[in-house]
C-alpha positions, 0 to 999 in steps of 0.5 A: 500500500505505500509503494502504491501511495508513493508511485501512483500518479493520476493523469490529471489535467487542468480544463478550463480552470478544472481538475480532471482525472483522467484514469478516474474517467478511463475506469469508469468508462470502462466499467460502463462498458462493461455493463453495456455487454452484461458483465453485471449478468457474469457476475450474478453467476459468479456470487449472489451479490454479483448483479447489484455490487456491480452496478452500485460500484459503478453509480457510486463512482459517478457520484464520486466523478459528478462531486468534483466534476460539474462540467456539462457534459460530465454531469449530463452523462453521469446523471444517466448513468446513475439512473440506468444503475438505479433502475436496474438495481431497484427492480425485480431482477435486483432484488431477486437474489434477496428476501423480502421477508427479513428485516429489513425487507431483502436484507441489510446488504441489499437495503443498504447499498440501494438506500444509499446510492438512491440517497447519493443520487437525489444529493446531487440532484437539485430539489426541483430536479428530483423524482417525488417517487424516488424521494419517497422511496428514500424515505420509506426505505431510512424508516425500515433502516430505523426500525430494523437496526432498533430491533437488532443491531446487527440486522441480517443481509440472508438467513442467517448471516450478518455482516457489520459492513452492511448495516454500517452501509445502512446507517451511513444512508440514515445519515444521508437523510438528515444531511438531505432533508431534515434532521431526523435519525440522529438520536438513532444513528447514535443509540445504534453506535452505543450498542456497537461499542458496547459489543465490541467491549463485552467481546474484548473483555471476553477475549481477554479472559479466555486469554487469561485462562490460558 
């Protein structure tokens, strides 16, 4: 990782007074590419996540390019993109790997990534250019967020398996919200993070003595 910190240099130009990077536009562009031959549809068929991680590492690349990009044309082709990813993540083939019957519905992976490049892409998008379904949509999905990590802390991604990474995931978009619209989820996104520090501690003390058992 440091030899990577200290040798790598991105080809950035200046364009009409803009930083451009350029390989951030080449791996995008090739990623776009990608999905245009449906790369996304391999990946399905390698693991369960595979459709959707990879048209949401490409939106959220984007959004990434679109907040320090505001050239027309970037943001034009950009604000595209974002949608088609969007709408092919949203609908049933995206969801179908994931149950609806968990909590939250389809799962802490799905409900998390999908939450937050929706909340991503209405933050970039000015207030009158927002789709009214699409807001409600991020609403509705903040509260099922709430409540699933108010009854559980860590909430399942599949039957039976939790992983932290993806509840973080859908906490971050809870924070999204609030940053959006109005304040909202504060008291909740804290509640949430005492109980984390609270495991991680009983899991050290126990580590502990196990280890002074030995």
């Amino acid at each position: 990782m440091a030899n990577v910190n200290n040798n790598y240099q991105p080809q950035v130009k200046l364009d009409d007074g803009r930083i451009v990077n350029g390989d951030l536009i080449k791996g995008i562009r090739g990623l776009k590419n990608a999905l245009n031959a449906d790369e996304d549809l391999e990946m399905q068929r390698m693991y369960p996540e595979g459709y959707m991680f990879l048209n949401v590492i490409y939106s959220l690349a984007c959004c990434n390019l679109l907040e320090g990009d505001k050239s027309a044309e970037i943001v034009k082709e950009g604000l595209t993109e974002i949608q088609k990813a969007w709408q092919k993540i949203s609908d049933s083939r995206g969801r179908a790997p994931f149950s609806e019957e968990l909590s939250p519905p389809f799962g802490s992976f799905y409900k998390g990534w999908s939450t937050y490049l929706l909340g991503r892409k209405l933050n970039l998008e000015a207030e009158h250019q927002r789709d009214e379904k699409e807001v409600a949509q991020f609403r509705y999905q903040c509260e099922e967020i709430s409540k699933a990590i108010q009854e559980k802390v860590y909430p399942v991604s599949y039957y039976g398996g939790a992983w932290p990474a993806d509840v973080l995931v859908s906490v971050a978009s809870l924070s999204l919200h609030d940053k959006i619209f109005e304040t909202k989820y504060n008291q909740t996104i804290h509640g949430w993070l005492d109980k984390v520090k609270t495991i991680r501690c009983q899991w050290a003390d126990s580590a502990c003595r196990t280890a002074i058992r030995w």
